[in-house]
N, C-alpha and C positions, 0 to 999 in steps of 0.2 A: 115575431119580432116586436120589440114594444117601442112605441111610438113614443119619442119626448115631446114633453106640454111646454108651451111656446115661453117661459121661464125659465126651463134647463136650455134648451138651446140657446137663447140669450148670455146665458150665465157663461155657456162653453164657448160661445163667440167673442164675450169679452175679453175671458183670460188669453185666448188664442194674442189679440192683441195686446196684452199689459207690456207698458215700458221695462217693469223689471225681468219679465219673460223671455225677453229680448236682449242677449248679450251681445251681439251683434250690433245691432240700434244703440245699444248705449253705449259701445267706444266708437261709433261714427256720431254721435251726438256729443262725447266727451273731447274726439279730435277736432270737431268744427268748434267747440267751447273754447278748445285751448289756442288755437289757430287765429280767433276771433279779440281772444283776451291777447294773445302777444303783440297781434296788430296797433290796438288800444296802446298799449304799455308804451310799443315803441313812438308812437307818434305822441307819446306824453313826452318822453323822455327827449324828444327832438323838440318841441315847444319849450320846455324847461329849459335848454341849451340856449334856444333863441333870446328867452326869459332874462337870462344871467347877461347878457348885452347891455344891460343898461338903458335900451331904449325906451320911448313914449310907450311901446304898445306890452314893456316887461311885465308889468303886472296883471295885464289882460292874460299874458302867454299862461303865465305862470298858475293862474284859477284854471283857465283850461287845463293845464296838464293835470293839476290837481283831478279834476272831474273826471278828465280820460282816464287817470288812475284809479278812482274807485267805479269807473264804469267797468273795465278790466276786472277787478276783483269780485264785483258782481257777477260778471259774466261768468266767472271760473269757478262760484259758489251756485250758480244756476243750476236747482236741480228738477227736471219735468214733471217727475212724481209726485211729488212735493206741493208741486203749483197746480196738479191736476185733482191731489187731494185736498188743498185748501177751496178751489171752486166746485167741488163735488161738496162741500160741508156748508159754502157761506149759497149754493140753491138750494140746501135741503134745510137751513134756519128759516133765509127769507126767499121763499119762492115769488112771491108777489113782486117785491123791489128786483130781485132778477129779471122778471120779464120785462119789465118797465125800464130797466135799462137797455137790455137786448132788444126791446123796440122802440127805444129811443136810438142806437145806437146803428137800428136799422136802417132807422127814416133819414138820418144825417149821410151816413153811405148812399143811401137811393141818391137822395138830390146833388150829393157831389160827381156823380156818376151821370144822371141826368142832365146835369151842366154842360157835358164836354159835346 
């Protein structure tokens, strides 16, 4: 029996996990998207109502709904693969500035957690 070198098996471990390997994973990640963006929409759509009042705080409502509304359509544009492939490309340009953020990103988590 031939032995695989510590590269194949990696490689066979990855794809076992890949998001797109997973049709499964992606409509319970597409139903919490959509679940998540109609939440968003409607509580735009209830600040907007509040908004058309006339009151002191209408134009406040109304930016919000605004935002809740394109936070929603981000959400529903949200793709994992996508975001998994863009940070697999921007540690393989700048490996250096990656770490130095991940370890700065570190040390901010330690001390907040430290605090309590």
């Amino acid at each position: 029996m031939e032995q695989l070198n510590n590269t194949e098996s990696l490689t066979a471990a990855r794809e076992t996990f890949d998001y797109q390997s997973r049709p499964r994973n992606n409509q319970v990640i597409d139903d919490m998207k959509g679940k998540v963006a109609d939440g968003l929409t409607s509580v735009a759509g209830r600040l907007k109502q509040k908004g058309e009042q006339n009151g002191p705080m209408s134009d406040y409502a109304n930016q919000a709904s605004g935002w809740l509304d394109n936070a929603a359509e981000y959400v529903r544009e949200f793709d994992p693969s996508q975001v998994k492939a863009d940070i697999q490309r921007q540690v393989r340009e700048n490996p250096g500035r990656t770490l130095l953020i991940a370890g700065a990103a570190g040390l901010v988590v330690g001390a907040l957690f430290r605090r309590r």
